[in-house]
C-alpha positions in Angstrom: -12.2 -56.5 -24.2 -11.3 -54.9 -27.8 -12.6 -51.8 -26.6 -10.1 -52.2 -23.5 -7.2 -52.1 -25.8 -8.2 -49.8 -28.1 -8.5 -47.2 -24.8 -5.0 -48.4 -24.1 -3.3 -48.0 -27.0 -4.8 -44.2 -27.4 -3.5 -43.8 -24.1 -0.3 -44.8 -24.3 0.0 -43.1 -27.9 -1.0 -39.7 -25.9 1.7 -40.7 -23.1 4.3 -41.4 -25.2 3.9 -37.9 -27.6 3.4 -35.8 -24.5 7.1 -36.9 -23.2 8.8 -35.7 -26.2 7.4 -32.5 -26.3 8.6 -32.4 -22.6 12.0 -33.6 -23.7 12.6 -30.5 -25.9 15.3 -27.4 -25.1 13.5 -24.2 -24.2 14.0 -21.0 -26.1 16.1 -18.4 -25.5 15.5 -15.5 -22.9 14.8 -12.1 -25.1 17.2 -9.7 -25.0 16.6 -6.2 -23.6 13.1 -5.7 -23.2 11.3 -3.2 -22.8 13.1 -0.8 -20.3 14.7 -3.2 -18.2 18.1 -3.9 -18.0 20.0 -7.2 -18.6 18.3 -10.2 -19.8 15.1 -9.6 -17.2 12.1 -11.5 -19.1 8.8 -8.9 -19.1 11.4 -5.8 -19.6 11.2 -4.9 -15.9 7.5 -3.9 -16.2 6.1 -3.0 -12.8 3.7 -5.1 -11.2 2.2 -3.2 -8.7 -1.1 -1.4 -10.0 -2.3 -4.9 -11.8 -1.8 -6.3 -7.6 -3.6 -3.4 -6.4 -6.2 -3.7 -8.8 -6.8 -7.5 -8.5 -7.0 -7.3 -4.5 -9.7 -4.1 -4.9 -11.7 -6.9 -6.8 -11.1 -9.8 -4.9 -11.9 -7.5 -1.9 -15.3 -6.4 -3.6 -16.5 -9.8 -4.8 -15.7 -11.9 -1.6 -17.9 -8.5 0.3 -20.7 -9.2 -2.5 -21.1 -13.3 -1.5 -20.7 -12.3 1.6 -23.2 -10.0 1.7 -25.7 -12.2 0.1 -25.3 -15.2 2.4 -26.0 -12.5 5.2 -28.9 -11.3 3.3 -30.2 -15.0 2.6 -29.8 -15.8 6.6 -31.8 -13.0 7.7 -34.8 -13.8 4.8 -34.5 -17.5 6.5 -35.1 -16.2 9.9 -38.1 -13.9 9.2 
């Protein structure tokens, strides 16, 4: 039972702190940036390589699992 409360109180503790960092006012956007215009956060950096590059490795490692499962079948059936 003592334990019980202790558990409870720690929890509540946690609770309670984690709402009033959730209560506080966020920081200002930066201004400018680096390139962009107006208050854009990031500057306006493109976006489009780092995509490319993330779906070329997605692409690749979902072809490698595949592969092995394939692989791992055909060993089963021999």
């Amino acid at each position: 039972m003592k334990t019980n409360i202790i558990k409870s109180l720690i929890f509540c503790g946690l609770f309670f702190l984690s709402v009033g960092a959730m209560a506080q006012v966020p920081p200002p956007p930066p201004g400018g940036g680096h390139g962009g215009t107006g208050n854009v956060p990031g500057g306006g950096a493109p976006i489009g390589t780092g995509i490319g590059i993330l779906l070329a490795l997605g692409a690749a490692y979902g072809s490698k699992k595949v592969y092995k499962v394939w692989k791992d079948k055909d060993e089963l059936d021999s």
